[in-house]
C-alpha positions in Angstrom: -16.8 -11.7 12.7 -15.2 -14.0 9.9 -13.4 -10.5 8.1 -12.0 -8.8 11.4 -10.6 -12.6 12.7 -9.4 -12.8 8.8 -7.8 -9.1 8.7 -6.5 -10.0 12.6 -4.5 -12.8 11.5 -3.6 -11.2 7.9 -2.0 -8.4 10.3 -0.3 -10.6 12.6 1.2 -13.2 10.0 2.6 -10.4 7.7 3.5 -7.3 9.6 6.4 -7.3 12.5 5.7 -5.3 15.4 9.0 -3.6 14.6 11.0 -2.8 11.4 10.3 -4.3 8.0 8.2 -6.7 7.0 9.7 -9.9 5.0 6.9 -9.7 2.0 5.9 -7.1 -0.3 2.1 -7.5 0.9 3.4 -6.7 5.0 4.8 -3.6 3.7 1.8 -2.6 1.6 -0.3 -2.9 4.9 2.1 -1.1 6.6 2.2 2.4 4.2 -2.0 1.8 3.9 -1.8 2.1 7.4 0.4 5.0 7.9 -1.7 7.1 5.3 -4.8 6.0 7.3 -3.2 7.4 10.7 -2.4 10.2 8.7 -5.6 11.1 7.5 -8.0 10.3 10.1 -5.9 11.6 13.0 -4.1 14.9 11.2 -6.6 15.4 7.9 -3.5 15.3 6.1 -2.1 18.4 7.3 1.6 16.7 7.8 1.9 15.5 4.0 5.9 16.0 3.2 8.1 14.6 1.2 9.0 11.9 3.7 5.1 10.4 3.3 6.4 9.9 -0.5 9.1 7.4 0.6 6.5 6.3 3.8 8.5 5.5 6.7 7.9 3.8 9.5 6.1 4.8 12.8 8.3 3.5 15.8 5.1 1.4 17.1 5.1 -0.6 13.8 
């Protein structure tokens, strides 16, 4: 339980709910992320150019 309460509070602490994160390690976790969703829920079938320049999903 130790690594999800870790990765909990890593995620809480660095990433905003909405808009940009304040440190460069917030917005890594935030592109990692949205290529995850991407992947797991789409198998990659949206890839554009605007996944080169990884925007933001509304939810954060």
């Amino acid at each position: 339980m130790k690594y999800f309460e870790e990765t909990g509070h890593i995620w809480r602490t660095l990433v905003p709910k909405f808009g940009q994160a304040s440190t460069v390690q917030g917005e890594l976790l935030c592109a990692d992320e949205k290529l995850r969703d991407e992947t797991t829920r789409n198998g990659n079938i949206n890839w554009d150019g605007g996944h080169e320049r990884l925007p933001r999903m509304s939810g954060g």
